[in-house]
N, C-alpha and C positions, 0 to 999 in steps of 0.2 A: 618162539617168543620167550623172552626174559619176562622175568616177574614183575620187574620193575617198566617193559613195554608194556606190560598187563594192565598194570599199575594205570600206568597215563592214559590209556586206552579206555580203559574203566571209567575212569575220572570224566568221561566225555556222556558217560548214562547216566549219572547221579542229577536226579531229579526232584530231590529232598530242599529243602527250604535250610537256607543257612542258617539262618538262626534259631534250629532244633537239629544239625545236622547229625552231632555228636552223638545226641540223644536216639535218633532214627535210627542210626547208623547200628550203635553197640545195642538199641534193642530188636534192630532185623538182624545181626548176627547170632543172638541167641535163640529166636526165632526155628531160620535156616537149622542151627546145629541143633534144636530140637525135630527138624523135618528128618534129616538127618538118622537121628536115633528111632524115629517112627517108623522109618522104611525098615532097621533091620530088627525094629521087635511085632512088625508085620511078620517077617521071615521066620520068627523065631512062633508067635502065635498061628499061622498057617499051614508051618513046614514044606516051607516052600523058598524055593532061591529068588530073589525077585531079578531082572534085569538088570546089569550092573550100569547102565544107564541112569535107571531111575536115583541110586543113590548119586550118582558122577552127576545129572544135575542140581543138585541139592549143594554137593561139595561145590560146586561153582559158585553157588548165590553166596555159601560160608563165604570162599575166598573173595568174591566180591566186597563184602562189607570189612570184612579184612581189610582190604584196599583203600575202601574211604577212609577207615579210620586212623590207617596209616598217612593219607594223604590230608587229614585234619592234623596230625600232630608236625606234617613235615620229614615225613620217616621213609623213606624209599625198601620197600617191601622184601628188596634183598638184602639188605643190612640187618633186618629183623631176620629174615630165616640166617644169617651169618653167624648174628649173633645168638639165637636158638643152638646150634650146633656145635659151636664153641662151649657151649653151658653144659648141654649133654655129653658133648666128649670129656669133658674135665669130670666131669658126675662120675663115669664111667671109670675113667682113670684113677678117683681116689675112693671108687669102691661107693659110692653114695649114689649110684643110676636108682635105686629104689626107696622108698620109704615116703617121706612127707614134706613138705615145707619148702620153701622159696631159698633158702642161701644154707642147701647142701654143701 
């Protein structure tokens, strides 16, 4: 499955009220990637591995609202991770993969 099959496929469970969709959407992503960090400061507070399940569904719900909210702006979800990549290989290449700020 391509991301952007993901993508469309996704698009088919969004259950959210359109005209708060944006609003549901980027606050159940920060949500998720708060589920996310809870699972592994479980791990860290128990000393214990958890199942890599447990976080692998969590990363889906991220990726989910991901999805909407690429499909609110009209962005097909492979163009974004393209364009991600592109950014970090250039980062890389001019020595700037580290530090701070948006336009390394």
């Amino acid at each position: 499955m391509t991301f952007n099959d993901y993508q469309l496929r996704a698009k088919s469970t969004d259950i959210y009220p359109s005209n708060h969709a944006l609003d549901c959407h980027v606050h159940g992503l920060n949500n998720e990637a708060g589920e996310v960090a809870g699972k592994y400061a479980k791990e860290i507070r128990d000393k214990v591995e958890n199942n890599p399940q447990d976080v692998t569904k969590e990363i889906g719900d991220v990726l989910w609202f991901c999805a909407m909210i690429c499909n609110y702006y009209g962005v097909p979800m492979e163009d974004v991770m393209r364009q991600n990549i592109e950014k970090l290989e250039s980062r890389k290449q001019r020595g700037k993969i580290g530090g701070s700020g948006d336009d390394r």
